[in-house]
ROKOL-828741 format. One record per residue (C-alpha): residue in one letter; x, y, z. Coordinates in steps of 0.001 Angstrom, whole numbers, plus 524288, in hexadecimal, padded with zeros to 5 digits. Last residue first. Layout:
ROKOL-828741
aXYZ
...
end
This chain:
ROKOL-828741
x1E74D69D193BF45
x1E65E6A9A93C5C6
x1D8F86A8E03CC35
x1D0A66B7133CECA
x1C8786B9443DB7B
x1C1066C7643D7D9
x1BEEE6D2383E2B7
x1B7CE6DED03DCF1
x1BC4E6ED073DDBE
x1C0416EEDB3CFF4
x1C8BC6E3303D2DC
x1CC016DAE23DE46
x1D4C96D0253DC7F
x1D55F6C3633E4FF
x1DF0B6BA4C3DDC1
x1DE836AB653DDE9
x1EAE26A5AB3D92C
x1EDDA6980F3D151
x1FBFF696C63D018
x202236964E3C4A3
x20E2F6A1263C811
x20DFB69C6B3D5FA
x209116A2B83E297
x2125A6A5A53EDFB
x217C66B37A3EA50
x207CD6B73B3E654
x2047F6B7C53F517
x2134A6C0283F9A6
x2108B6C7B53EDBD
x202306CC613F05D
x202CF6CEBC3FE19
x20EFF6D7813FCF3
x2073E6DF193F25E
x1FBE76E1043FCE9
x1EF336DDAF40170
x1EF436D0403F971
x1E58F6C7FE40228
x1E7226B825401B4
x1DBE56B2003F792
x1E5876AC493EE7F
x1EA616BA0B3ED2B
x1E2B76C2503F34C
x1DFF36D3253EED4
x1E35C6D4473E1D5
x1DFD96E0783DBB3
x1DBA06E0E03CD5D
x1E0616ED4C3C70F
x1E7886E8073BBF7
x1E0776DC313B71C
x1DDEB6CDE03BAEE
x1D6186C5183B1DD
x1DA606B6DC3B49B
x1E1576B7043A934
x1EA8A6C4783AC45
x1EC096BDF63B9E0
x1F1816B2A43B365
x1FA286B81B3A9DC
x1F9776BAF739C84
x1FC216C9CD39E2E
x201CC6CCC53AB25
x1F7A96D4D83B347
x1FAB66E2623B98E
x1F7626ED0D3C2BE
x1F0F46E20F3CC52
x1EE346E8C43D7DF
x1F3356E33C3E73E
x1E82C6DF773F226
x1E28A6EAE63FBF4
x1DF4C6F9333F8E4
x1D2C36FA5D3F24C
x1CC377031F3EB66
x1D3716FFF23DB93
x1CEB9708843D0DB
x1D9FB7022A3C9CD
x1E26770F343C84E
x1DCDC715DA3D5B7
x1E237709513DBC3
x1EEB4708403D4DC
x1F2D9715C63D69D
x1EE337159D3E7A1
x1F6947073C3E74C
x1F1EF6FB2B3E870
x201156F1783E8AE
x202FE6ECFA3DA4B
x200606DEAD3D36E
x2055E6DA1B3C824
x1FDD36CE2C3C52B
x2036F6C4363BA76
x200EA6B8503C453
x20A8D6BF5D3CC43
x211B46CC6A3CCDA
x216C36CFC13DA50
x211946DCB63DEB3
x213B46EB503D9C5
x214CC6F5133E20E
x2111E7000B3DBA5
x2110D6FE6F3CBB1
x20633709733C947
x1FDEA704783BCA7
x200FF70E7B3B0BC
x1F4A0717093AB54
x1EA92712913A198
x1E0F6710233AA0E
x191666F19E3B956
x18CCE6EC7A3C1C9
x1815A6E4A03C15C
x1770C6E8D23CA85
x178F66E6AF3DA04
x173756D9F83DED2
x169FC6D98B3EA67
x16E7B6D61B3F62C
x16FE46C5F43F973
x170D96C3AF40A3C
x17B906BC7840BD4
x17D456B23841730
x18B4F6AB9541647
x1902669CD0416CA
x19C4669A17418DC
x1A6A868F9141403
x1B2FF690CF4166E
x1BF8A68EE440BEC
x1C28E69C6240D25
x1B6556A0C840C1A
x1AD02697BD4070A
x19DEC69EF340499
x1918169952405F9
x185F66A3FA4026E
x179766A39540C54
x16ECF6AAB74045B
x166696B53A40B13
x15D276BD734024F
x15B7F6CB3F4019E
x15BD66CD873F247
x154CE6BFE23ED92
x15CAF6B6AA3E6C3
x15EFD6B6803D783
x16C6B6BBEF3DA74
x171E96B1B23E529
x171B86A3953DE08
x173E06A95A3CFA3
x17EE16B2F43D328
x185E66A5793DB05
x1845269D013CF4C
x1892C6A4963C5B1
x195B16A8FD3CE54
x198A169B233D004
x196FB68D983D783
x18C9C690E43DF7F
x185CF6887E3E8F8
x17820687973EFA9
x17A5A6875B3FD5E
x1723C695A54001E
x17D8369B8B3F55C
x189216932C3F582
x197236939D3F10A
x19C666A0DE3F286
x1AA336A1673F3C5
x1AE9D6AC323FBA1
x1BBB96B3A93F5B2
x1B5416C0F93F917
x1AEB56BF9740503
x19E766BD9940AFD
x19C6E6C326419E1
x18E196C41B4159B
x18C7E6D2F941485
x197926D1F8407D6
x18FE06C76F401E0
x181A06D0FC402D5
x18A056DDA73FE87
x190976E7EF40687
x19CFB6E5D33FE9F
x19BC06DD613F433
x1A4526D14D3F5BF
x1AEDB6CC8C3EC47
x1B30C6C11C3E4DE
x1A9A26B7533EA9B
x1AEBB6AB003E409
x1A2A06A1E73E147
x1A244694B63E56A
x1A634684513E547
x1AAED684483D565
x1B7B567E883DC1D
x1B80667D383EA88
x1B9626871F3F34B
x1C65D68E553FC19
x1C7EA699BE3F369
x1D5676976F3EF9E
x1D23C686DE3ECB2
x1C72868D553E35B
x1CCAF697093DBB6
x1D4B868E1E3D26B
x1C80868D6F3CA1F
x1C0B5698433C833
x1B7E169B7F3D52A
x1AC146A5443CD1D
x1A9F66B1FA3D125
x1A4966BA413DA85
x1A0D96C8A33DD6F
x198DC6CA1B3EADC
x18B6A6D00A3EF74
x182246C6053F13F
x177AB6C9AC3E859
x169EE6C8823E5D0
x162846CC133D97A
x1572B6D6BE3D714
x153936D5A63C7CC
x1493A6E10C3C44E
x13ABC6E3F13C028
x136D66DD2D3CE04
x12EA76D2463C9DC
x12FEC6CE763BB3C
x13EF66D32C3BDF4
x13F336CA5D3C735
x13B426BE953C05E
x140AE6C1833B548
x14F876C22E3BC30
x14F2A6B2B13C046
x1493E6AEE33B2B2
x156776B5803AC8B
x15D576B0E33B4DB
x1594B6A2F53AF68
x158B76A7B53A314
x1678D6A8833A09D
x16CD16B63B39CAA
x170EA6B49238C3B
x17D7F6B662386AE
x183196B65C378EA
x191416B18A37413
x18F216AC3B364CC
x198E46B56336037
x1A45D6BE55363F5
x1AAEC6CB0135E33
x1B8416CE8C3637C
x1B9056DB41368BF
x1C19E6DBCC37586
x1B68F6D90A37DBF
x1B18C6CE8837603
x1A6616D11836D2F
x198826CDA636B78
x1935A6C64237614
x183746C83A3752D
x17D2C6C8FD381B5
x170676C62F387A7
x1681D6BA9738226
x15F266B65D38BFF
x15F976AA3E39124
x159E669AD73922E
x14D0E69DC438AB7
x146796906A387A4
x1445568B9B37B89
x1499967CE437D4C
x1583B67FC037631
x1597B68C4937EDD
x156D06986037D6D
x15F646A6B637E0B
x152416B1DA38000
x153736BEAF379E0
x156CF6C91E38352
x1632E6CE00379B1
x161706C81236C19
x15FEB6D65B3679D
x16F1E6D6DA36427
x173EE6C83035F71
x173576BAC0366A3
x177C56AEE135FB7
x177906A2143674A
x185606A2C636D9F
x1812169F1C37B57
x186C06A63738751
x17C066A69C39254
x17E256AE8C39D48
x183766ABFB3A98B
x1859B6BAED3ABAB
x1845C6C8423A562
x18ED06CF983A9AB
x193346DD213AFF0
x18E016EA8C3ABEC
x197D26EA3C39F35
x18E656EFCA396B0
x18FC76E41A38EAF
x18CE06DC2339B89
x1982E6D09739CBC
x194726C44A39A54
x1949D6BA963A569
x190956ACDC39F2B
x1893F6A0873A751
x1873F6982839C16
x190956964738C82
x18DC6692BB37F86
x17D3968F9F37F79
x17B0B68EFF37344
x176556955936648
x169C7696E735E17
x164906A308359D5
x158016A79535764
x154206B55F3529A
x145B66BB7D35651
x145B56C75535323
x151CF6CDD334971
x153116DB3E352BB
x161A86D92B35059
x161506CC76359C6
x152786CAB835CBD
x1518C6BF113674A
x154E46B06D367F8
x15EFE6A91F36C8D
x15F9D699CA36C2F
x1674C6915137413
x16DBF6832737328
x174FC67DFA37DD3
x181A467D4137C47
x1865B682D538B8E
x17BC767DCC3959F
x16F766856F3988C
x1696167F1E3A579
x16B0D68AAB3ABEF
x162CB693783A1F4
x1567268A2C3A494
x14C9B68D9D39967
x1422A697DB399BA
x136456964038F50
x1331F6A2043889C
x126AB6A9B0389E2
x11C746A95137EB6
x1181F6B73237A1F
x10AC26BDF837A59
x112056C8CF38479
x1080F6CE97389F8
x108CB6DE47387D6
x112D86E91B38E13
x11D006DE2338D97
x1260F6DC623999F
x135446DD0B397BD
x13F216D5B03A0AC
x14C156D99139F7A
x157DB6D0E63A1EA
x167B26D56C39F84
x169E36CB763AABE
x16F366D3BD3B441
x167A76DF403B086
x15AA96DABF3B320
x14F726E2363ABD4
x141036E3D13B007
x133F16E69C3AB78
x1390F6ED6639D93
x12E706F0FC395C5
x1261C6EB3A38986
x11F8C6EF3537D87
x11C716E1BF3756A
x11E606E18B3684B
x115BD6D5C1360C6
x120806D1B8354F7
x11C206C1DC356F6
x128226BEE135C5E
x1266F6C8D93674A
x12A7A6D4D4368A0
x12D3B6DE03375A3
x12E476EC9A3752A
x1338C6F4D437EC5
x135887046337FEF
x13EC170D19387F9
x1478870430389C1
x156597073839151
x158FB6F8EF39229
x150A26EF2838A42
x15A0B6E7833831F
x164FA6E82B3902D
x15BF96E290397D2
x15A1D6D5E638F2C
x14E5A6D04338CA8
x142E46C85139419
x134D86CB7138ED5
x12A396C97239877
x11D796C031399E4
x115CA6BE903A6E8
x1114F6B1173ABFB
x11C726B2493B851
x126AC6B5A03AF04
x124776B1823A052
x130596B45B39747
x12F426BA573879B
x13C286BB99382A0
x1458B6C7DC37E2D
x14CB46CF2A3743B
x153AE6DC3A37075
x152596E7273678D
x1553D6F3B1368AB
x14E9B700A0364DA
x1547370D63365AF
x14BA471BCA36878
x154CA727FF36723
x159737315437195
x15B2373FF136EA3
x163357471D37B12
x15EA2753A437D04
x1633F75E5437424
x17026762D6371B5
x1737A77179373CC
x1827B76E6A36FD9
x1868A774F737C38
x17BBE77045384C2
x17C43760FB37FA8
x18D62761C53802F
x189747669038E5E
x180F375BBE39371
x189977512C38BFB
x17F817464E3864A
x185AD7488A379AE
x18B0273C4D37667
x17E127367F379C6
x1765B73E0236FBC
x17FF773B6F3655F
x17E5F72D5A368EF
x16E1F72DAC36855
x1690272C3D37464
x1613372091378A9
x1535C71AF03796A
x14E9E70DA237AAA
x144337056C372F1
x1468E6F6DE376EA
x1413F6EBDA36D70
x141666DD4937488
x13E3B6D2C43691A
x137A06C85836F30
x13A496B6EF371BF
x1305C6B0E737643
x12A636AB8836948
x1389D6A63336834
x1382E69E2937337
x12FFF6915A370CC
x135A2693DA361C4
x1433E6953A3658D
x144426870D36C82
x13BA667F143622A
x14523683E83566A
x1501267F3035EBC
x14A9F67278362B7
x145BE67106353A7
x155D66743E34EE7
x15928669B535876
x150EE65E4A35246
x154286638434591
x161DA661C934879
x160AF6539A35041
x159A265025345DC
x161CE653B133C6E
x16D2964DFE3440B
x1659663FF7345F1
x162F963F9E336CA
x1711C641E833336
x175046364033B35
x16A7162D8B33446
x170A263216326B6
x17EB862F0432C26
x179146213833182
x171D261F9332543
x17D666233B31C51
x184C761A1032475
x17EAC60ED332483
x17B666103F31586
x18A7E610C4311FA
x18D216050A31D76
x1828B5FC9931746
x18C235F3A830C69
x1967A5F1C931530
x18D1E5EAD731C80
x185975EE3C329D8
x18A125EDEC337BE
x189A65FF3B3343F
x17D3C5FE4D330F8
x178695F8F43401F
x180CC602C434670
x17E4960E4334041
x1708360D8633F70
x1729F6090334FAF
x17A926162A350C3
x16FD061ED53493B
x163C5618C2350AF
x16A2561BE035DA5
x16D0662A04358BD
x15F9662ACD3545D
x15A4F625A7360FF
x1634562E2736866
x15DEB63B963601C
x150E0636F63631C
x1529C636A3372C5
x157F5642F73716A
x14D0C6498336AF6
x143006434537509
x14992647B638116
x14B1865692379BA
x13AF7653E7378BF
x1383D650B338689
x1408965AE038A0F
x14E0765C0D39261
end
């Protein structure tokens, strides 16, 4: 905390003090003093909040103006075809209608950004996805100097691209801030060029940490971002998210519009936190590119109930869901159902935590991750590979030997029919062809198609595995099914 936030709330007690003794004192006074007590106590009270308002309203004021003359506008010249053009990019409708070659047209869009220092040289950080497919930069500053500029590097993962001016950049660099020690109502500003309108504040706060929002292109997700509801409108994207001391915590990302089935939302915005941010700069500054390390397994988080069947403790670990063949887990001796719960003796509690400890490590490197299988500790040498880039019916459901229907599940034998209808390769467990509606597996996210392969972590090879496990097991029962689905092992808990 500052000298000067010290100072502030030391006055703010004083004044309170000095309001409760006022109080105090005038109100052991006559029937004749109470009116006068308490228009001064009500008159004093006022006083505090004004100050307490204006006293705020300077800390904000003070907090965009040691940024804002680092904040830029980020113009992108690209080229497309027209939508005629692209209609008729058919080889033979272009010979039989003797159609010339393809006309594209010169757009301009419009995004934002903020002057960094890296290693005494100044970039622009924005968004990838501002300055994707650019055949022309231009950076400007507050003062309305353009700056032409290229891309030196972009990292997918966060959205990031760093751009380096042609010329000097004669423009302050913003102070960084902490993004870990962001806690949900702090205040936040965003600023940036929403519409092309440069230089727009807006004030909001912190709402929610550690988000996964799914990519709009549908590539995978953006994760443990920053969900704070100051506004953030179309050209806002790269602009810097600040906190209430002037330092850039995130960059502003993603602007929640809709729901999936339509329904317009408000006040839910994203930003990537800084401190990955930092992480990627400095490799990008260096190499032109983002190189992380991997392990080579899907995971999730242990939900409660989950614990006592996977023989840990609860928030002790990570759930390896499944193992990538070939990969640096999978070349360890590592197993689906482990529970990861250190990296080199330095614990993790979630999937956050684990991504964070391995992918900022160097490709190559040994780590020692402890695992507890079946209750048993071990500890296992991986060597981290690099990690990949993100990835990216209508007829009747065959009734052939249908198995006992539990927990709303109704469950068939893997049949030729079923497995070319679910795109299914594999042979062992029993498929779900149907899900009750309102029931527990239908809550807990199961769908036709899954294949359930352990129930309760004991192997379903066969329908006469699956009724003589699920015969035992009560209607409320907790249950931990293992279900593979398009090709990918995922622990889920019927609650």
């Amino acid at each position: 905390m500052s000298t000067s936030t010290r100072a502030f709330i030391v006055a703010l007690l004083i004044m309170g003090t000095g309001v409760a003794a006022t109080l105090a004192t005038r109100g052991a006074g006559g029937a004749g003093d109470r009116g006068v007590s308490s228009l001064d106590a009500v008159a004093h009270a006022q006083t505090v909040q004004d100050t307490i308002a204006t006293s705020g309203q300077a800390a904000i004021k003070a907090a965009i103006s040691r940024v804002a003359l680092s904040v830029v506008k980020v113009e992108v010249a690209k080229r497309t075809a027209s939508l005629w053009d692209t209609l008729l990019q058919d080889p033979f409708l272009r010979r039989f209608f003797d159609l010339g070659p393809l006309r594209e047209r010169e757009v301009t869009s419009i995004g934002s950004g903020f002057v960094v220092e890296h290693d005494g040289v100044r970039y622009v950080l924005t968004n990838a996805h501002v300055v994707e497919g650019a055949i022309a930069i231009r950076v400007t500053d507050k003062t309305g100097k353009d700056h032409p500029a290229k891309v030196l590097g972009t990292d997918a993962l966060l959205d990031l691209a760093v751009v380096a001016t042609e010329d000097a950049l004669d423009v302050p660099a913003v102070a960084l801030g902490d993004s870990d020690l962001l806690e949900i109502g702090d205040w936040v500003i965003a600023i940036g060029n929403p519409l092309g309108l440069s230089h727009t504040v807006t004030l909001g706060i912190v709402s929610a940490l550690g988000r996964d929002v799914p990519r709009p292109d549908g590539s995978g997700y953006y994760r443990r971002m920053i969900q704070t509801d100051a506004a953030i409108n179309p050209g806002n994207s790269g602009g810097p998210l600040v906190n209430a001391y002037g330092q850039v915590v995130g960059m502003n990302t993603i602007i929640a519009r809709s729901t999936a089935s339509g329904v317009a939302v408000e006040g839910i915005n994203f930003a990537v936190p800084i401190n990955e941010i930092v992480r990627a700069l400095s490799q990008i500054a260096a190499h032109g590119k983002v190189t992380r390390a991997w392990l080579g397994v899907y995971i999730q988080d242990i939900l409660p109930g989950m614990a006592a069947q996977l023989g840990v403790a609860a928030d002790q670990g990570v759930l390896v869901a499944d193992v990538v063949p070939g990969g640096p887990a999978a070349e360890a001796g590592m197993k689906a159902g482990d529970v990861i719960t250190a990296v080199d003796g330095r614990a993790v509690q979630d999937t956050n935590a684990l991504q964070l400890e391995v992918m900022y490590r160097q490709v190559g490197e040994e780590v020692t991750v402890t695992v507890i299988r079946d209750g048993t500790e071990i500890s296992l040498p991986v060597i981290l590979g690099e990690r990949p880039a993100e990835a990216a019916s209508s007829e009747a459901v065959p009734q052939s030997q249908p198995g006992a229907e539990k927990f709303g599940l109704t469950v068939a034998a893997i049949t030729p029919e079923l497995a070319k209808q679910y795109g299914l390769t594999q042979t062992e467990g029993v498929v779900v062809i149907a899900v009750a509606p309102g029931s527990r597996a239908r809550w807990a996210g199961l769908t036709a198609g899954d294949v359930v392969v352990e129930v309760n972590r004991k192997p379903v090879s066969s329908i006469a595995d699956w009724n003589r496990l699920v015969a035992g097991i009560g209607d409320r029962e907790e249950v931990l099914l293992t279900i593979v689905r398009s090709g990918r092992t995922q622990f889920v808990l019927l609650r």
